[in-house]
Rosetta silent file (secondary structure, phi, psi, omega in degrees, C-alpha in Angstrom):
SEQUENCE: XXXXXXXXXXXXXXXXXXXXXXXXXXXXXXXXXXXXXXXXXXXXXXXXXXXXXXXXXXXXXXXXXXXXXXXXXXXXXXXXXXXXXXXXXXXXXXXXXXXXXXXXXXXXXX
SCORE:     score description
SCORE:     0.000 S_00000001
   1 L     0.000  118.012 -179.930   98.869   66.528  160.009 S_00000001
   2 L  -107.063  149.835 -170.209  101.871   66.981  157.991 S_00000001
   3 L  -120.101  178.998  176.345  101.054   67.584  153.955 S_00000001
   4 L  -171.712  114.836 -150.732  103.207   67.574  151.238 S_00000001
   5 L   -95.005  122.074 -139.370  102.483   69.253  148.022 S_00000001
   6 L  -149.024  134.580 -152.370  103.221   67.793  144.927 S_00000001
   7 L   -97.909 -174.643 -165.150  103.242   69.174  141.353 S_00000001
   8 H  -111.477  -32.410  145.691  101.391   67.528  138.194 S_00000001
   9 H   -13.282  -89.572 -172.061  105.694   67.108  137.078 S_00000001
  10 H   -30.615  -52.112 -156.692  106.005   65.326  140.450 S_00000001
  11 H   -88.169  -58.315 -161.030  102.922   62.986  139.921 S_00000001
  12 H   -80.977  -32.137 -172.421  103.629   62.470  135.998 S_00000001
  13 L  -135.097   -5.709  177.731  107.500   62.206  135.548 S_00000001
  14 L  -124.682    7.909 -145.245  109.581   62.400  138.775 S_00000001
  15 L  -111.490  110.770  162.913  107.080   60.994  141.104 S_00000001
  16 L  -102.410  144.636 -172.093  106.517   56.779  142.828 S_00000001
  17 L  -103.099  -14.559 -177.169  103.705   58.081  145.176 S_00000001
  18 L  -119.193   43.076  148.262  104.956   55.278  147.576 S_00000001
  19 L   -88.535  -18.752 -173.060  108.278   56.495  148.111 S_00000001
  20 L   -75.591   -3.810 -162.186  105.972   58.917  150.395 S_00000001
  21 L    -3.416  -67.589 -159.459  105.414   55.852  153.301 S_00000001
  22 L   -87.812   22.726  155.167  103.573   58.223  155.857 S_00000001
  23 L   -70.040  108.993 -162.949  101.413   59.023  152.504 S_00000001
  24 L  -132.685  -23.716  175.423   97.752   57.894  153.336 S_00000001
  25 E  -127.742  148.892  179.119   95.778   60.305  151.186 S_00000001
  26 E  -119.210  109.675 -163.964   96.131   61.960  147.348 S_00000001
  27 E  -116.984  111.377 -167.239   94.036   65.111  147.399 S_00000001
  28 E  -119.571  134.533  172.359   93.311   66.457  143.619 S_00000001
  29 L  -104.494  176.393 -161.492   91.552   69.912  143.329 S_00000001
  30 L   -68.828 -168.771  -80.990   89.293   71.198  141.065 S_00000001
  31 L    31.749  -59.070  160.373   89.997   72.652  137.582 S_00000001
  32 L  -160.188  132.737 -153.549   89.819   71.142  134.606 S_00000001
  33 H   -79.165  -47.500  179.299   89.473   67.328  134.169 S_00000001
  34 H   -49.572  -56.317  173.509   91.272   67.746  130.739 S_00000001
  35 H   -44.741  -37.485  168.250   94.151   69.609  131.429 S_00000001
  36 H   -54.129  -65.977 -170.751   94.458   67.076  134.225 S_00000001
  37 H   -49.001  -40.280 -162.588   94.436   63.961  132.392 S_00000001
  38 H   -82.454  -19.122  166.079   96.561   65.362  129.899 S_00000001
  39 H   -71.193  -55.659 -179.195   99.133   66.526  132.229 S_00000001
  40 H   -64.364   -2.952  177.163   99.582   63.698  134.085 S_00000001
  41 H    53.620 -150.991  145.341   99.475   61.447  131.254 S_00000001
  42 H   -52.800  -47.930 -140.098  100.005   57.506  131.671 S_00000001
  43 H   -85.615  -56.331  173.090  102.594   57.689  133.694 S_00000001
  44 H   -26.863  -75.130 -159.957  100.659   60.115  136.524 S_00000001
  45 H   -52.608  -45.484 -177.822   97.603   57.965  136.159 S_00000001
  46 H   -69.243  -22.579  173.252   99.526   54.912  136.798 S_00000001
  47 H   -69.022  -58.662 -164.053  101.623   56.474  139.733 S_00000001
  48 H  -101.223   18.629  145.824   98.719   57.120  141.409 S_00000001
  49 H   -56.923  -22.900  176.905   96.469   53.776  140.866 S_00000001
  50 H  -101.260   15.446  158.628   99.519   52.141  142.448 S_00000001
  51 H   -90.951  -30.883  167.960   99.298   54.348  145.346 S_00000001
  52 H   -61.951  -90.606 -169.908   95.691   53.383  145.651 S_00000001
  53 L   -37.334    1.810 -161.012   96.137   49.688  145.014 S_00000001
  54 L  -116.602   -6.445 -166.719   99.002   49.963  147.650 S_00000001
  55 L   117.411  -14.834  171.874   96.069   51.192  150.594 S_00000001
  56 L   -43.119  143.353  155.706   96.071   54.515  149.562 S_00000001
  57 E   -98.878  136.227  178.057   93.392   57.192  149.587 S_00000001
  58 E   -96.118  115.010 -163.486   91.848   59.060  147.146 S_00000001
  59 E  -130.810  140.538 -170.064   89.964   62.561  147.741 S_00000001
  60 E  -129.511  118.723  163.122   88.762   64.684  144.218 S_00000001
  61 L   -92.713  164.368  159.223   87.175   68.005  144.457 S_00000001
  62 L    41.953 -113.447 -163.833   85.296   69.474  141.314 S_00000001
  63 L   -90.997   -2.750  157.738   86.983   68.506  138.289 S_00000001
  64 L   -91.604  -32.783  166.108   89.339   66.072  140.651 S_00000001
  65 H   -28.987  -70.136  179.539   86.135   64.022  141.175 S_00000001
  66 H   -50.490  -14.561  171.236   85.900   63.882  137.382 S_00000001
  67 H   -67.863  -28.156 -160.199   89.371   62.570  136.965 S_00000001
  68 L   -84.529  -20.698 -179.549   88.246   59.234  138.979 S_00000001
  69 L   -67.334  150.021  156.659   85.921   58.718  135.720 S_00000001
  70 L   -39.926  -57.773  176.443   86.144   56.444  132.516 S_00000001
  71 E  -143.863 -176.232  166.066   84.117   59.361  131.190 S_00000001
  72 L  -146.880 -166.004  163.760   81.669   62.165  131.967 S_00000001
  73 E   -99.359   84.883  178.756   78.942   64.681  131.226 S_00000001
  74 E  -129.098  128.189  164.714   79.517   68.215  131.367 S_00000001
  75 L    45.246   57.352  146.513   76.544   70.619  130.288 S_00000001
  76 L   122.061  -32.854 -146.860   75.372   68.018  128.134 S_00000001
  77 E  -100.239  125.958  174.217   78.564   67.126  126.135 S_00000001
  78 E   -79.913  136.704 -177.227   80.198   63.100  127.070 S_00000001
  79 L  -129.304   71.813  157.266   84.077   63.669  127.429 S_00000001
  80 L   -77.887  113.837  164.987   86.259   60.365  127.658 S_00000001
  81 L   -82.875  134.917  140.792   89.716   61.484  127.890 S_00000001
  82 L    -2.172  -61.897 -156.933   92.946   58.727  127.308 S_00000001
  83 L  -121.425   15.506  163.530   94.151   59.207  130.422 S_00000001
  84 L   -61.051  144.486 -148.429   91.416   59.688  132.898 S_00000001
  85 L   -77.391  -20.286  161.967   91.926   57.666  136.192 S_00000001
  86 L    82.329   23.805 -149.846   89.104   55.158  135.294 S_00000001
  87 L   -94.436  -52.155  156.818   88.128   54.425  139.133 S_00000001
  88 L   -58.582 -178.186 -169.875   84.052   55.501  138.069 S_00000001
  89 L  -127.351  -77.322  174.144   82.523   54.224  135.241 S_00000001
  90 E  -164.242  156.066 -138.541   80.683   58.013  134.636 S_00000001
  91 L  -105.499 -179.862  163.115   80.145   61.002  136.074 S_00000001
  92 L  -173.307  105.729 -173.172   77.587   63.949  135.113 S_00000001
  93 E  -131.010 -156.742  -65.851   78.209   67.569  135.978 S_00000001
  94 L   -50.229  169.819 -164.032   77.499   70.834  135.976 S_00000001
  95 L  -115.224  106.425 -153.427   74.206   70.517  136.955 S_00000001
  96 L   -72.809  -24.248 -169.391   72.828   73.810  134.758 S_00000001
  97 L   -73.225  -30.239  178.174   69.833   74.399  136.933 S_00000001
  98 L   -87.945  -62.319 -173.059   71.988   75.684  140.005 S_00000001
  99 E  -145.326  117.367  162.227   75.402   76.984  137.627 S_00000001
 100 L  -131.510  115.353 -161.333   75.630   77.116  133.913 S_00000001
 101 L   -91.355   28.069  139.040   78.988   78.247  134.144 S_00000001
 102 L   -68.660  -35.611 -161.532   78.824   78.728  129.837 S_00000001
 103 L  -104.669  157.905 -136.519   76.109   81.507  130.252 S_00000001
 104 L   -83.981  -68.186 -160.305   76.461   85.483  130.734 S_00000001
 105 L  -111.251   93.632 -168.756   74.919   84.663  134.703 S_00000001
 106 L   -60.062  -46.905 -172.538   76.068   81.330  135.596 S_00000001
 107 E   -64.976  128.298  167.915   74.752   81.364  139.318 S_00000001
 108 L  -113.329  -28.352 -172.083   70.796   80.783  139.564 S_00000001
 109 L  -107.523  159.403  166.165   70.782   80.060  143.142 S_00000001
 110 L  -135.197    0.000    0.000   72.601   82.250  145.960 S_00000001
C-alpha cells in the first residue's frame, strides 16, 4: 500500500484530488470538525466531493466523521458549519455517558 500525505493547503488551495489516479481512498483524522471545515474552505470541500463523485473513497475518524455532516451534536450544542462536507444529514457526538471531554474527569468507563 503506497500512501501519500497531504496537507489541509494541499486539499484547500494547491490540491485536484484526481491528479492522484492510483488515489482510491481520502482518510481524514480526528480533531476538530471546525478547524477542519474552516481550513479547507469551499475549495477543499469541493476538491474532495469530486474525488468522491469520481469513485473515490471516503474514511473519517472522530471529528473526520463529523466533517461528512450537514450538521451535528456535540455535548448537547447543534453546530452547522459553511463548509462542512454535507455527505450526512446529522451526526451526534460525544456521547457524555462514556467521555465528557468538557468535565474535570472526562473518562467514566476504562
Amino acid at each position: 500500500i503506497k500512501r501519500q500525505i497531504l496537507s489541509w493547503e494541499d486539499v484547500a488551495n494547491r490540491c485536484d484530488l484526481t491528479q492522484y489516479p492510483n488515489l482510491k481512498l481520502y482518510a481524514m483524522p480526528g480533531g476538530d470538525a471546525y478547524y477542519m471545515q474552516f481550513s479547507l474552505g469551499a475549495k477543499g470541500k469541493q476538491n474532495i466531493k469530486n474525488f468522491l463523485d469520481n469513485g473515490g473513497a471516503y474514511y473519517g475518524v472522530c471529528a473526520g466523521w463529523f466533517y461528512t455532516m450537514e450538521s451535528y451534536f456535540w455535548q448537547g450544542t447543534r453546530y452547522a458549519h459553511r463548509d462542512m462536507l454535507g455527505l450526512l444529514q446529522e451526526g451526534e457526538g460525544s456521547i457524555t455517558d462514556l467521555a465528557d471531554y468538557e468535565s474535570e474527569n472526562p473518562f467514566k468507563i476504562t
